[in-house]
N, C-alpha and C positions, 0 to 999 in steps of 0.2 A: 299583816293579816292577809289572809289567801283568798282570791278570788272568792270563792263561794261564801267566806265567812262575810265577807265586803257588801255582798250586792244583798245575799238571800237571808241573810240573819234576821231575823222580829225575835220581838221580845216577847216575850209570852207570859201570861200569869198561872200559877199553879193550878187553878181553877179548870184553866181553861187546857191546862196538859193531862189531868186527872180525869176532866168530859170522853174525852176522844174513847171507843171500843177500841180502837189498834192499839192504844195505847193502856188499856186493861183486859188484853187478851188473858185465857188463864195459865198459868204456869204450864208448862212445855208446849204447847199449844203451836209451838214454832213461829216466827216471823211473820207478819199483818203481809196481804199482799199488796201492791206497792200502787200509787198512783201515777199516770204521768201527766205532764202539760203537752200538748202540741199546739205550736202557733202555725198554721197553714199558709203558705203564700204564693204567689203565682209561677216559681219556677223550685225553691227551696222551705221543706217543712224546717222548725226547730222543734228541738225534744227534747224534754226534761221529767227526772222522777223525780217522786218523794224518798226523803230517807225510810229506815224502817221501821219510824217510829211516827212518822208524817206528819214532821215538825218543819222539816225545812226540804226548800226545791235544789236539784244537783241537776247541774248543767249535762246533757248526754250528746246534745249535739246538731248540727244543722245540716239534713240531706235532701237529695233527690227526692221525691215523692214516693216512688218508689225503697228504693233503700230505705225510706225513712217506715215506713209500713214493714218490712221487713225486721227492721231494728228492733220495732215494738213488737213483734212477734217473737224475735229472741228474746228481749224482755219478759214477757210473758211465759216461755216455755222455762226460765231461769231462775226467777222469783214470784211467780205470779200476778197478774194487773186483775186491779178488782174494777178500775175506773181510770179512762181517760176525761182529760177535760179538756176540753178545745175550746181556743179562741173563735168565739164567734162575731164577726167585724160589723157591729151594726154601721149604721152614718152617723152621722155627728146629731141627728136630728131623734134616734133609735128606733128608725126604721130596718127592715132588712133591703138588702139591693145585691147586686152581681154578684159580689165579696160573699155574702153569705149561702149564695148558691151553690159558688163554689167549692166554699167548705163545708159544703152539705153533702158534695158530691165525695169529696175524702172523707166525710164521716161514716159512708153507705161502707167504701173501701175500707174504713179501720175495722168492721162490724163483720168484713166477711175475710180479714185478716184474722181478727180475734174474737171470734163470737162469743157471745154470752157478757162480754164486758160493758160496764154500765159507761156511758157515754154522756157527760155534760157539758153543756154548748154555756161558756161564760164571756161576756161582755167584755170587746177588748180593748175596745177605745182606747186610744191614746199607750196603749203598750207600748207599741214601737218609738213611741218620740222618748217615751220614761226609758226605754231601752237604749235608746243613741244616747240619751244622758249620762247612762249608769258607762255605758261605754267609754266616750269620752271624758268621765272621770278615774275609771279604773287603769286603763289603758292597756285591756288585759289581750286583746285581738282576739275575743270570742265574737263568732258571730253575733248580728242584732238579733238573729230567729232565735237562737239556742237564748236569748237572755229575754227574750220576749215570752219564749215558752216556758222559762223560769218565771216571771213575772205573772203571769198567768196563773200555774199552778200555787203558786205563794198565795198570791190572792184567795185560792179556793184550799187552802191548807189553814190560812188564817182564818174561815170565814165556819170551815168545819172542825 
């Protein structure tokens, strides 16, 4: 089984494939535009979209802060982003601290990357340790970012 079927797979119920607007767009109507996850961290973003049907999260990848704002601008100009969602790192306690400021500040930057896109800050707790997990069992040598950002967006794919 391939990395991505491995880690990002959910199950889903008919119910809940039928809810989705992307997923009952009208006949020719072209392609939903696309979601992604970024998980923000203090030297390397990870980034992840939805498929095009925004059932499951595809790894794109873990960059500079930079490049990585970049990337999602080519994303953007190629398929269209209706919505990022960004890990937002509360404490263990779900306060906000440093962490959140921080990716507050890359949130201003995604916004004047790619304006107009809707922007949702989701609760990341404990990603990254679920992340070294999924890691150290696949054994795939994807970054932690890029499967954290997968993680992320999965979460908010499953939730919508």
């Amino acid at each position: 089984m391939s990395w991505e079927k491995c880690c990002w797979r959910t199950r889903r119920t008919r119910a809940a494939l039928n809810s989705s607007s992307a997923r009952n767009a009208p006949a020719g109507s072209g392609p939903a535009a696309r979601v992604l996850g970024v998980d923000v961290g203090n030297k390397r973003v990870g980034v992840a979209k939805a498929d095009p049907l925004r059932m499951f999260a595809q790894p794109v990848g873990t960059f500079d802060p930079n490049t990585a704002l970049e990337r999602i601008r080519l994303i953007h100009e190629s398929d269209g982003v209706e919505t990022v969602v960004v890990g937002w790192p509360l404490t263990e306690k779900g306060s906000e601290g440093p962490a959140t400021r921080m990716v507050n500040t890359y949130v201003r930057r995604i916004r004047k990357a790619v304006p107009g896109v809707h922007i949702v800050r989701l609760d990341e707790r404990y990603t990254s340790e679920e992340a070294r997990d999924r890691l150290r069992t696949s054994r795939s040598g994807v970054p932690v970012d890029t499967i954290a950002a997968g993680i992320i967006l999965q979460e908010y794919l499953d939730r919508n």
